[in-house]
N, C-alpha and C positions, 0 to 999 in steps of 0.2 A: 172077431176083432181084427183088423186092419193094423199094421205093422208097417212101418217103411225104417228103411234102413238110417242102423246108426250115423251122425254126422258131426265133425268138429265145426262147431263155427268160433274163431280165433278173430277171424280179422273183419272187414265192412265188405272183400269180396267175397268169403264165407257166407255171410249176411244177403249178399245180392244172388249168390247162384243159389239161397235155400230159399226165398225168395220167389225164382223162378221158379223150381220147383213145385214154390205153392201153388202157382200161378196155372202151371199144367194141369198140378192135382186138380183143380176148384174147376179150371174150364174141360177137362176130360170128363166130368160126373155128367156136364147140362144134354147133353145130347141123349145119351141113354134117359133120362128122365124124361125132356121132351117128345121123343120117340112112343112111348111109353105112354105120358101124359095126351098124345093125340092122337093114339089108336083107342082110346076109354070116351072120347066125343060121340061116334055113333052109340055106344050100347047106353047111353042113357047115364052113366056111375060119373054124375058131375061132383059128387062130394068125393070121392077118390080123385077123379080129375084136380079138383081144386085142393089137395092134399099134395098131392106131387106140384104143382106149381107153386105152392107156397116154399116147396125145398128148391125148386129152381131160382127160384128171388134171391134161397138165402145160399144158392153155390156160386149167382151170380154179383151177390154181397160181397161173399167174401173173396172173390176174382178181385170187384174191385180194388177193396180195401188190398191184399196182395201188392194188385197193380202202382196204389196209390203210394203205400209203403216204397217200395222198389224207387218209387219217383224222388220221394222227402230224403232218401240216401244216394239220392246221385245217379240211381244205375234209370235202365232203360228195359222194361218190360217188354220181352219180344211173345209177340204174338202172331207174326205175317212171316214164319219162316216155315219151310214145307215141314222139320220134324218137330212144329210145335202140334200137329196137327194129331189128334191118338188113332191108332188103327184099335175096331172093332171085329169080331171081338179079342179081346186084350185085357191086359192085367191095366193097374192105376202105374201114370207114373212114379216117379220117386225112388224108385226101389221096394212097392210094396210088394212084402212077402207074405202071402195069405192065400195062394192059390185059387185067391178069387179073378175070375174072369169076366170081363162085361161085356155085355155083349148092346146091341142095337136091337132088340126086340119090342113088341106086342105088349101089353102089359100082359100078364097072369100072376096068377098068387104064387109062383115059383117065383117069378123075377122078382116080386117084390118079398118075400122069405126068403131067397138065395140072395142076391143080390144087392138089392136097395136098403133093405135090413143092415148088413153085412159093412156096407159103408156108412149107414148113420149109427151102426153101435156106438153107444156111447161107454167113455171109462169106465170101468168099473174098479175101483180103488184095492180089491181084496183081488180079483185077478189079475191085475197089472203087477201086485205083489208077491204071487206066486210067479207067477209070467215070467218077473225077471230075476228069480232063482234058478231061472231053468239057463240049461249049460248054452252057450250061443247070444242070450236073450241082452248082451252089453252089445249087439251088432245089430240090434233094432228098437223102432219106437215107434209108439201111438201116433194117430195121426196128429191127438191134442198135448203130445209131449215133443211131437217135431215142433207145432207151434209155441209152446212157451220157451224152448231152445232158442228159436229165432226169436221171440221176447226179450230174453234175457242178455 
């Protein structure tokens, strides 16, 4: 499971720098998938191919949506500045803390067990609940509890 770091959002520029955030998060995932997704064309594995491009659609869905939000609250999605750009390999922005590192590879069944697993884990309600019993765990959060943070 993926963690990024706890955040107050109090006011509408709380709202817009978590926000950007997302906005790094969601366009830092597409490359490594792409990458990935177009080394699998020669050997033939087009339903793995079209498996990973259905997650690019939905990282580049939820950019938009990000982008689109950021706009309906007044702010301005930056995405043409040199450090929106993510180095590879590298951890996700935001602050996640998971000692996951992505890298720009090849597909194999590591990158996608280590890796692409690893960011589409989804909540799991019984370990989010032990998760944040544990000592530190009020200084982090899911990636789907950064998002209802910025909801609410």
């Amino acid at each position: 499971m993926i963690y990024l770091k706890n955040i107050q959002i109090e006011t509408i520029e709380d709202i817009r720098k978590a926000l950007q955030t997302a906005i790094e998060l969601e366009h830092s995932t597409i490359p490594p998938y792409l990458t990935a997704m177009f080394t699998l064309f020669e050997t033939g594995n087009n339903e793995i191919s079209k498996l990973i491009g259905s997650v690019v659609v939905e990282e580049m869905l939820h950019l938009s949506i990000a982008c689109n939000l950021m706009n309906a609250i007044g702010g301005k999605p930056v995405l043409n500045q040199p450090g929106f750009i993510p180095t590879y390999p590298g951890p996700l922005p935001g602050g996640v803390d998971s000692g996951l590192i992505v890298p720009i590879a090849k597909f194999t069944k590591d990158l996608m067990k280590d890796v692409f697993m690893a960011i589409e884990e989804p909540e799991d309600p019984i370990k989010i609940k032990s998760f944040m019993m544990m000592k530190g765990a009020e200084d982090k959060l899911t990636i789907g509890m950064f998002y209802d943070k910025i909801a609410k």
